[in-house]
MARDOMI-370470 format. One record per residue (C-alpha): residue number from 1; residue in three letters; x, y negated, z. Coordinates in steps of 0.5 Angstrom, whole numbers, padded with zeros to 4 digits, always signed. Layout:
[NUM; ALA; [X; Y; Z]]
...
//
This chain:
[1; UNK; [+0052; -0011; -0033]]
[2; UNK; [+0047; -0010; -0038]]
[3; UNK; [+0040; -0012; -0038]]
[4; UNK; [+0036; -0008; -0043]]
[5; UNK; [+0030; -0012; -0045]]
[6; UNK; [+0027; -0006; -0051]]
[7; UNK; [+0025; +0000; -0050]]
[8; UNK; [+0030; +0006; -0051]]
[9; UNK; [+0028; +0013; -0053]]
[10; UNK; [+0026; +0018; -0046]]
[11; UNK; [+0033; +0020; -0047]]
[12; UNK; [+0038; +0015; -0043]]
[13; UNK; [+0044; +0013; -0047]]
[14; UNK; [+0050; +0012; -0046]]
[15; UNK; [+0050; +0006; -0043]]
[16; UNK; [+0048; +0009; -0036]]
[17; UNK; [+0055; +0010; -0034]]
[18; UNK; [+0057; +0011; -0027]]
[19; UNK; [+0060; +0006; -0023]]
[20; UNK; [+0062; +0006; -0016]]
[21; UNK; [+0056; +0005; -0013]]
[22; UNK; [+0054; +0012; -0016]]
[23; UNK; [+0059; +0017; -0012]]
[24; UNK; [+0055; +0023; -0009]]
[25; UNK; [+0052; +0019; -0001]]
[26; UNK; [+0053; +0025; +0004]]
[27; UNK; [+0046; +0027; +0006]]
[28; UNK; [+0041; +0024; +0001]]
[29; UNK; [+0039; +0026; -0005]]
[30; UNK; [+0040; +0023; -0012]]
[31; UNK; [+0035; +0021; -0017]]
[32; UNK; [+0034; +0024; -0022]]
[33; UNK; [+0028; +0021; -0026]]
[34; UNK; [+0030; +0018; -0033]]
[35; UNK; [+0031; +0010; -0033]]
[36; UNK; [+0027; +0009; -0039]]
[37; UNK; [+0021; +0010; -0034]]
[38; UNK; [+0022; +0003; -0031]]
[39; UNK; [+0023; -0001; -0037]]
[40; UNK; [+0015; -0003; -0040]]
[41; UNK; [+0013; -0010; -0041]]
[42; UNK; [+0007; -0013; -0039]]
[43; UNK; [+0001; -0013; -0044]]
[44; UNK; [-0004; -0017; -0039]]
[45; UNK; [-0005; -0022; -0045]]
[46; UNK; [-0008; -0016; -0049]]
[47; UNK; [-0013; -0013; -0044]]
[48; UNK; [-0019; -0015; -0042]]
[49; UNK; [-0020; -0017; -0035]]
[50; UNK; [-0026; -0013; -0031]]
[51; UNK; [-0031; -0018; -0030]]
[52; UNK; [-0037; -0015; -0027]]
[53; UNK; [-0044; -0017; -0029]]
[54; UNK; [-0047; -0018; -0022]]
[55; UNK; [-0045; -0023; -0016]]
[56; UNK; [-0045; -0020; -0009]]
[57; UNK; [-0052; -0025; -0008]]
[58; UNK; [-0054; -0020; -0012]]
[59; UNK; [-0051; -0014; -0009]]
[60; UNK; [-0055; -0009; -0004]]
[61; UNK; [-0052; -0010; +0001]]
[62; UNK; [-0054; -0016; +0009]]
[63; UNK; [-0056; -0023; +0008]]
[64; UNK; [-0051; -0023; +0014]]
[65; UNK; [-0045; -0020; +0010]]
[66; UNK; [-0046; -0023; +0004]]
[67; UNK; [-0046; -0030; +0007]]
[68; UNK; [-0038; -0028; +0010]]
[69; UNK; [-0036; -0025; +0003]]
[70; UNK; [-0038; -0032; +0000]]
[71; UNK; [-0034; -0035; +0007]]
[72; UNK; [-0028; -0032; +0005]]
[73; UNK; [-0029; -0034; -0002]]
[74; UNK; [-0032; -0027; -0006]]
[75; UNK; [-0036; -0029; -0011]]
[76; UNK; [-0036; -0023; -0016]]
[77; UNK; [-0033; -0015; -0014]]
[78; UNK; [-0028; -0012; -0016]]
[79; UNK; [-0029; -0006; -0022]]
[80; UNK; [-0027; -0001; -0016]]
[81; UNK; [-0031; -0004; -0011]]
[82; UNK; [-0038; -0005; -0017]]
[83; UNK; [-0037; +0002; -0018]]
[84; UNK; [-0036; +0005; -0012]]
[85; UNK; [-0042; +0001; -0008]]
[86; UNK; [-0048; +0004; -0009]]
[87; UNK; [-0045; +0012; -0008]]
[88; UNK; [-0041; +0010; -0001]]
[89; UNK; [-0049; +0006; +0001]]
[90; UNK; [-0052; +0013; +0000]]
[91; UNK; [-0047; +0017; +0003]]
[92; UNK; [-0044; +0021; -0003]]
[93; UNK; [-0036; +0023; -0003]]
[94; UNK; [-0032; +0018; -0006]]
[95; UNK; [-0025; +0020; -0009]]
[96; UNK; [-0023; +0013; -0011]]
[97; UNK; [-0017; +0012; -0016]]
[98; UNK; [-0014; +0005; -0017]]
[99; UNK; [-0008; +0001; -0018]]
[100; UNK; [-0006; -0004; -0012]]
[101; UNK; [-0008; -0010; -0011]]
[102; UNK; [-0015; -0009; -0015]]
[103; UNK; [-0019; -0009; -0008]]
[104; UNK; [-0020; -0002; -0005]]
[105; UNK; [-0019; -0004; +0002]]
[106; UNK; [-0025; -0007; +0001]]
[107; UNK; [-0029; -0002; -0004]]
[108; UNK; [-0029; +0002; +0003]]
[109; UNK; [-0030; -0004; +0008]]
[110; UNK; [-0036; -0008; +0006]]
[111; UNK; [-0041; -0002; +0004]]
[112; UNK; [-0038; +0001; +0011]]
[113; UNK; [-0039; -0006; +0014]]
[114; UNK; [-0046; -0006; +0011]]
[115; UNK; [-0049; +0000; +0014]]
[116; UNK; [-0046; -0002; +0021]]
[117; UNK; [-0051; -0008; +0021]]
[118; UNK; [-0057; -0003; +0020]]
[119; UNK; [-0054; +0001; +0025]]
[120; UNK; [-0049; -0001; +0030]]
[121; UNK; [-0046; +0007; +0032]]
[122; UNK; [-0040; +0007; +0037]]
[123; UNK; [-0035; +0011; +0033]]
[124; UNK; [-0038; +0011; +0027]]
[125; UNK; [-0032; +0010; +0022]]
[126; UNK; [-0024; +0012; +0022]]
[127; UNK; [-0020; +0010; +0018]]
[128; UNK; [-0012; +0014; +0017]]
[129; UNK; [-0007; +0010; +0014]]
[130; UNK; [+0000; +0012; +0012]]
[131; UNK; [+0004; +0006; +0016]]
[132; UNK; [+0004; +0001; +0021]]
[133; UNK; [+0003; -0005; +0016]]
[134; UNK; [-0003; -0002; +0013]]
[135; UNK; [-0006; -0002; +0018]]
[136; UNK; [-0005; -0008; +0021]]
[137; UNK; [-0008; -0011; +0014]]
[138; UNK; [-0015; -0007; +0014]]
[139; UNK; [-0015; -0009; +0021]]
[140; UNK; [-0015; -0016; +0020]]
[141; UNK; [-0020; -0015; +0013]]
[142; UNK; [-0024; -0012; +0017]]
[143; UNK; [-0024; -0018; +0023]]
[144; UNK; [-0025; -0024; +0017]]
[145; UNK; [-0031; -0019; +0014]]
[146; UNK; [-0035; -0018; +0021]]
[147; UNK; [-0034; -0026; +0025]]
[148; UNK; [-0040; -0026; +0028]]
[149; UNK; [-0043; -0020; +0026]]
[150; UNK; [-0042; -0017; +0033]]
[151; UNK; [-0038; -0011; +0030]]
[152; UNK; [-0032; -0010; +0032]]
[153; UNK; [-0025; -0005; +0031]]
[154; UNK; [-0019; -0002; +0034]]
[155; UNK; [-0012; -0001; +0031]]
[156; UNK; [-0008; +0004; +0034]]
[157; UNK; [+0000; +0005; +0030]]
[158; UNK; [+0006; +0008; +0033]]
[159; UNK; [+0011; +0003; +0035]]
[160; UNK; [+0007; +0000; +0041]]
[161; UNK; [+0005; +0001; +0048]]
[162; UNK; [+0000; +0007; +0049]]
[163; UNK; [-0002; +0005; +0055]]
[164; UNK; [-0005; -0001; +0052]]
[165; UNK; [-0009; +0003; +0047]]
[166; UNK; [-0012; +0008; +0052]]
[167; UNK; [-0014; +0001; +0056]]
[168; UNK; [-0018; -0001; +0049]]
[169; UNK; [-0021; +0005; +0048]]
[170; UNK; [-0025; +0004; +0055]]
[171; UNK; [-0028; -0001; +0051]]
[172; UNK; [-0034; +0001; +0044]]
[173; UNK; [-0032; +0000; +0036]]
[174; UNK; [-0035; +0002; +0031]]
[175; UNK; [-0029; +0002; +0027]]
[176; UNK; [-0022; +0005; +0029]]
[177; UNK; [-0016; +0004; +0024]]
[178; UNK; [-0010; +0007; +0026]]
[179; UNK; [-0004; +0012; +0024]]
[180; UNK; [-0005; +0020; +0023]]
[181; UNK; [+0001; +0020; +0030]]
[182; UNK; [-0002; +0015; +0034]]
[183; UNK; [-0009; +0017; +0033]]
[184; UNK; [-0007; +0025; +0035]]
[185; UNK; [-0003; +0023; +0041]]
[186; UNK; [-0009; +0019; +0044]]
[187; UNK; [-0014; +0025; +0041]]
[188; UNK; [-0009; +0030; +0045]]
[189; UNK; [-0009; +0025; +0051]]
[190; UNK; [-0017; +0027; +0051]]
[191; UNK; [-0019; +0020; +0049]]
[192; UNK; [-0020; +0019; +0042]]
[193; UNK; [-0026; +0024; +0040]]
[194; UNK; [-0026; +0026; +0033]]
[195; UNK; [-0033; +0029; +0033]]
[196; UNK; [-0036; +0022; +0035]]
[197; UNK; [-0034; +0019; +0028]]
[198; UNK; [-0039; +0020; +0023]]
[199; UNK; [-0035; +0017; +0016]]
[200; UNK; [-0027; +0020; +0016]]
[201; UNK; [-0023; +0014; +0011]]
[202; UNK; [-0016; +0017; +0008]]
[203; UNK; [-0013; +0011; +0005]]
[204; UNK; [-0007; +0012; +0000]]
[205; UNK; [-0009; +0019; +0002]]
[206; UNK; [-0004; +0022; -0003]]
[207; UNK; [+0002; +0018; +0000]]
[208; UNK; [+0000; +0021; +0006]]
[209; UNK; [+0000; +0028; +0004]]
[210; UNK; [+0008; +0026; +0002]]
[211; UNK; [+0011; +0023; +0007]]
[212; UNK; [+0011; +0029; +0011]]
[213; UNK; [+0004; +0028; +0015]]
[214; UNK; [+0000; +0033; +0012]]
[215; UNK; [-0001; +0037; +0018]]
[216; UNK; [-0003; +0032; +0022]]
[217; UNK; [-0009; +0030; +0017]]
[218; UNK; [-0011; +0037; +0017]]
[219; UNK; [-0012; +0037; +0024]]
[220; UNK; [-0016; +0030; +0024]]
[221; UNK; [-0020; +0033; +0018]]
[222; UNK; [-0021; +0039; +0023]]
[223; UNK; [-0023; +0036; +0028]]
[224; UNK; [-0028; +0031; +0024]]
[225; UNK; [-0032; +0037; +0022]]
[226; UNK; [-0038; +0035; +0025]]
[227; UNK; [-0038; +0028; +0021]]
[228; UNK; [-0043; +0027; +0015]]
[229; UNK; [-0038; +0022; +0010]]
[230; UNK; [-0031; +0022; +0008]]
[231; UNK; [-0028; +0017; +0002]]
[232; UNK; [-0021; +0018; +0000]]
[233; UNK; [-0017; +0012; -0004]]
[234; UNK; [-0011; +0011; -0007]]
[235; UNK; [-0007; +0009; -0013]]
[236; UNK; [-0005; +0015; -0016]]
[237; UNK; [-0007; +0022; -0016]]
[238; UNK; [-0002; +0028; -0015]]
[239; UNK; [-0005; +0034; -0019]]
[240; UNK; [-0002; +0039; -0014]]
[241; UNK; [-0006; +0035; -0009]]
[242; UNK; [-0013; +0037; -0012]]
[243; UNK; [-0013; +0044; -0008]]
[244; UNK; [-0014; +0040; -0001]]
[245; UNK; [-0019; +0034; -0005]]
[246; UNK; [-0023; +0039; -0007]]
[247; UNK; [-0023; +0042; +0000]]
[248; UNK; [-0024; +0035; +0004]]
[249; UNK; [-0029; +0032; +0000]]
[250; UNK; [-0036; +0036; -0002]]
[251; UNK; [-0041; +0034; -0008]]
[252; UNK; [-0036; +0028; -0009]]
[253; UNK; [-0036; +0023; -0015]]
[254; UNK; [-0029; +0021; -0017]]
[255; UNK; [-0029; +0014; -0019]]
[256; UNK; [-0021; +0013; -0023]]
[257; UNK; [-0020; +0006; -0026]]
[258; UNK; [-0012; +0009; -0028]]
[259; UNK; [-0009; +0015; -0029]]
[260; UNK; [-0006; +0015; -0023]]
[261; UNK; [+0000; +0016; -0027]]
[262; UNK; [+0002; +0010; -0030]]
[263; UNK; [+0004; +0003; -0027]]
[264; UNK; [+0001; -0003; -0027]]
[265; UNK; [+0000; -0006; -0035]]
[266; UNK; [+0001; -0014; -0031]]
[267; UNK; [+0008; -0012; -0028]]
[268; UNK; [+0015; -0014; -0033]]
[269; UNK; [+0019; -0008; -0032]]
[270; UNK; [+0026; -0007; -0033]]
[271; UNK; [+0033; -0004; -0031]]
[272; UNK; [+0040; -0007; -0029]]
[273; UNK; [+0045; -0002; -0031]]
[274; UNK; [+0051; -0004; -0026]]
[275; UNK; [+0058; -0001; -0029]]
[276; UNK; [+0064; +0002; -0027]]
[277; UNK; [+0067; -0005; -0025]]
[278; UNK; [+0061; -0009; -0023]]
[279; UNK; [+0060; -0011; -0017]]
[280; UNK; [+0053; -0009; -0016]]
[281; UNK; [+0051; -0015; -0010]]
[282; UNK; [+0054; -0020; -0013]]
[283; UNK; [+0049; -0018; -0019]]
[284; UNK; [+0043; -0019; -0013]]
[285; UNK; [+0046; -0024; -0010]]
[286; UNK; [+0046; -0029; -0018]]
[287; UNK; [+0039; -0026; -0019]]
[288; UNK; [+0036; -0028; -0012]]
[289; UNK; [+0039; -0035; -0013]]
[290; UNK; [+0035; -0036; -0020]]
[291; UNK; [+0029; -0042; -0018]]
[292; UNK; [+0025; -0037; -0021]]
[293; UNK; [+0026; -0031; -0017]]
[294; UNK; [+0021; -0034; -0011]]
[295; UNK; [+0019; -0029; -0006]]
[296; UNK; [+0023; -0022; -0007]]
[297; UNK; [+0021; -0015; -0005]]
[298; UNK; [+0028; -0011; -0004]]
[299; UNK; [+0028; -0003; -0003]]
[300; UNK; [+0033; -0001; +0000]]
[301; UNK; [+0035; +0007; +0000]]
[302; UNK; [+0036; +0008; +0008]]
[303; UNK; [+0034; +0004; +0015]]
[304; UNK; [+0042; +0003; +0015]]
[305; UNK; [+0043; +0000; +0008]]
[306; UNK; [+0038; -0005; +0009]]
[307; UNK; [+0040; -0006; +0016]]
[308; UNK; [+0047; -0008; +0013]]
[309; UNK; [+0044; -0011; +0005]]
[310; UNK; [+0039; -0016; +0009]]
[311; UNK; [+0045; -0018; +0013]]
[312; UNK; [+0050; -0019; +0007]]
[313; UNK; [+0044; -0024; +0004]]
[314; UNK; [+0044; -0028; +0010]]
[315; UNK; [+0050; -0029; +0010]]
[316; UNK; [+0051; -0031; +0003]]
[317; UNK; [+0045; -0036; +0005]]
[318; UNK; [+0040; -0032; +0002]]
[319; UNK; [+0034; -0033; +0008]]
[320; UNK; [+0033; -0025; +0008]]
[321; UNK; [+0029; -0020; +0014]]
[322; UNK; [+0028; -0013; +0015]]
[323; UNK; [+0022; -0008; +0015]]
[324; UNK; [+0024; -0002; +0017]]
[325; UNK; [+0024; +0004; +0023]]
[326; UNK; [+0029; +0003; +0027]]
[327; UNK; [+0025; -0004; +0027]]
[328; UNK; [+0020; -0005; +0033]]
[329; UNK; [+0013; -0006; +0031]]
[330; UNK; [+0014; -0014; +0033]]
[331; UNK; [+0020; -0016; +0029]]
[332; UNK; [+0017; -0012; +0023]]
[333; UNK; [+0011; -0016; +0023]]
[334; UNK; [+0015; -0023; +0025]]
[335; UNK; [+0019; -0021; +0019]]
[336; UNK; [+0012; -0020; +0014]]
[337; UNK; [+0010; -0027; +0017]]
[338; UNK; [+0015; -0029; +0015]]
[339; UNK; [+0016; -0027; +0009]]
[340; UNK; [+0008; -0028; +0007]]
[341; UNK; [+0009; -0036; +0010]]
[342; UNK; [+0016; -0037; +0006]]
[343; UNK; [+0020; -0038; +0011]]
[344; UNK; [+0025; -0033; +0007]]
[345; UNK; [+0026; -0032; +0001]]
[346; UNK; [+0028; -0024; +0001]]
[347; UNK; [+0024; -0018; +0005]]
[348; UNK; [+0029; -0012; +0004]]
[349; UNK; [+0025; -0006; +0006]]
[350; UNK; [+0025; +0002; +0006]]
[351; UNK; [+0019; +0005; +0003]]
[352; UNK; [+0015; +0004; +0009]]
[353; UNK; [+0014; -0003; +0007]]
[354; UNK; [+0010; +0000; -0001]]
[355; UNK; [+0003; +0002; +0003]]
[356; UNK; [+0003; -0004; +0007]]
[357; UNK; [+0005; -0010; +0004]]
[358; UNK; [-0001; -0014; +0003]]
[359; UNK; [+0002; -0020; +0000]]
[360; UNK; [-0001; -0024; -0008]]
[361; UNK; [+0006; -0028; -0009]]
[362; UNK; [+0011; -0023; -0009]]
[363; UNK; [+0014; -0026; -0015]]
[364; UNK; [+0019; -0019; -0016]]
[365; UNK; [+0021; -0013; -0014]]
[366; UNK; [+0027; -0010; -0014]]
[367; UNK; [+0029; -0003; -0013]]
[368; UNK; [+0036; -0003; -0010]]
[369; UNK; [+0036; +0004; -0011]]
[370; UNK; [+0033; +0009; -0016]]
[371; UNK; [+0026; +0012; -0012]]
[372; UNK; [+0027; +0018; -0012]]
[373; UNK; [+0021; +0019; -0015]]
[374; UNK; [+0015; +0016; -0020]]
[375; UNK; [+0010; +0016; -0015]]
[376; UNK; [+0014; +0012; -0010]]
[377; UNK; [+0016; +0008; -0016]]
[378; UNK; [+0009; +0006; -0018]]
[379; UNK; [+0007; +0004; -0010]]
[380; UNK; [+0014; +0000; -0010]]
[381; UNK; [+0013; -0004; -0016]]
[382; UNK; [+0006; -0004; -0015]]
[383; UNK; [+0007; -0010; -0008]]
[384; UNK; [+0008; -0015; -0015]]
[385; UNK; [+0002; -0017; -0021]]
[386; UNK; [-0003; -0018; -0015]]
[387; UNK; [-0009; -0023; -0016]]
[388; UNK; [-0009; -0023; -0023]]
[389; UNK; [-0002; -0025; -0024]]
[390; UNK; [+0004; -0023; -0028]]
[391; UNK; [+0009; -0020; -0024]]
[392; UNK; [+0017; -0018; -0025]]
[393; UNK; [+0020; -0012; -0021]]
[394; UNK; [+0027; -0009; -0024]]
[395; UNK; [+0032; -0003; -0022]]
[396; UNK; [+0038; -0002; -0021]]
[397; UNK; [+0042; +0003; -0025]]
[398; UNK; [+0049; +0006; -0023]]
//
């Protein structure tokens, strides 16, 4: 094993070997992105935190709304949520770039929550998610935002009883949350009207249009062509994407507080190169037991592997659980709570879990595997360095 603590040429060296963990996996493709891309050391102590001059008592926004920012103990905005407030409130267009864990949830939720309190339509805004988890997270933000404000929302994902949302949707919300699949299948079963919405929110829009749900989001956006207001959100931007942003958004303002192709300046990265006769769990399992590695994010190339790596850590007495798609919804949410309360140690994940684990402790990630691309190795580190704090995330290399 080599740990590499410098920061090589872009050109791997020798010391990249091939080890028995690199024979050729039937079915799946091997990364090819240089290791020299997940090495950067954290630089937060020469940045200047982003303090905004204005508290929210100061903001344009309802005495009413301002009083369950303070509940939840918001006193100042988020550089995402100060410079995109005031264009969301006059229903300008808004392409939002950020990295994660800088607020954007609620850069879209508050001024959208401020316009229901003057008018409370029912639908008014639709908010599509790429995974089960996120949704389940701007569900529960807009909850605590909106108690006793008399609005209310629905969450629609895969993975659970249809009958059940067909059963809420007799009911009003102003806000409906959900995943492009599920909330097709109900627009299919004539009990979602997408032309009742006014507002349309793609969040993590670019990883949307990567995992495949390209043609459900055109058809949502196609069936949405009555509404009057659409805000994309995320925390990179593809340039091969730019062609549909320009035709989903209209007269937009673009508010990119990163390049949308660099990884967060607050996260330690580095490699572990596994050699030819080193055991690669053993090497996991040495890091794991270190006190300082505390709550660990663990990618996992498929649901297979880490169906069996969650295992192996059990039983090594590693407290671990599961994210993945062969997973209920249920035991997926039992294992983030877990995971989030302490109860584990290790969650090991597929890449469904990089868009919806909210979580501000993650002490490290660790990248099992290579993510086949820079993009999906942003938004996998990007689960750690959250609320300020400095963050760990190290892959392996075989």
């Amino acid at each position: 094993m080599n740990y590499r603590n410098n920061k090589p040429k872009r050109k791997p060296n020798s010391n990249f070997r091939k080890g028995k963990g690199n024979q050729k996996r039937s079915g799946f493709k091997k990364s090819t992105l240089d290791p020299s891309l997940f090495i950067n050391k954290s630089v937060l102590s020469d940045t200047k935190e982003y303090v905004s001059d204005r508290i929210y008592d100061e903001m344009p926004i309802d005495n009413k709304l301002k009083a369950t920012l303070k509940n939840k103990g918001f006193e100042k905005p988020t550089e995402i949520q100060d410079k995109t407030l005031e264009s969301i409130l006059d229903n300008t267009d808004v392409l939002g770039i950020a990295q994660t864990g800088t607020g954007k949830t609620g850069a879209f939720l508050i001024p959208i929550i401020n316009q229901l309190l003057g008018n409370k339509r029912n639908p008014f805004a639709l908010v599509v998610v790429p995974t089960r988890e996120l949704a389940l997270q701007v569900q529960d933000e807009f909850k605590s935002m909106t108690k006793g404000l008399g609005l209310f929302s629905f969450c629609f994902i895969g993975g659970t009883n249809i009958n059940k949302d067909l059963q809420l949707l007799r009911r009003s919300s102003h806000v409906v949350i959900g995943t492009p699949g599920r909330i097709l299948d109900l627009v299919n079963r004539k009990a979602l009207d997408l032309r009742k919405f006014n507002t349309l929110i793609l969040d993590e829009f670019d990883r949307m249009l990567d995992m495949g749900f390209v043609h459900d989001v055109k058809k949502i956006i196609y069936g949405m062509q009555r509404r009057k207001h659409t805000l994309l959100f995320s925390a990179t931007v593809n340039k091969n994407q730019k062609e549909m942003i320009n035709k989903i958004l209209t007269n937009y303002t673009t508010v990119k507080l990163s390049s949308g192709e660099s990884t967060g300046d607050n996260i330690d990265q580095d490699i572990i190169t596994i050699g030819q006769d080193d055991d690669k769990f053993k090497i996991l399992k040495e890091m794991l037991l270190r006190n300082d590695f505390e709550k660990v994010l663990v990618f996992e190339e498929t649901k297979h592997k880490v169906n069996r790596l969650c295992s192996k850590l059990n039983k090594v007495g590693i407290k671990s659980d599961q994210i993945q798609g062969n997973k209920s919804q249920n035991a997926r949410q039992r294992a983030l709570n877990a995971f989030k309360d302490g109860k584990i140690k290790v969650l090991v994940a597929t890449d469904v879990a990089a868009r919806g684990i909210d979580v501000n402790d993650i002490t490290h990630v660790i990248n099992y595997q290579r993510p086949l691309t820079f993009d999906t190795y942003i938004h996998r580190i990007g689960r750690t360095g959250r609320a300020g704090k400095i963050g760990k995330a190290y892959t392996f290399i075989d």
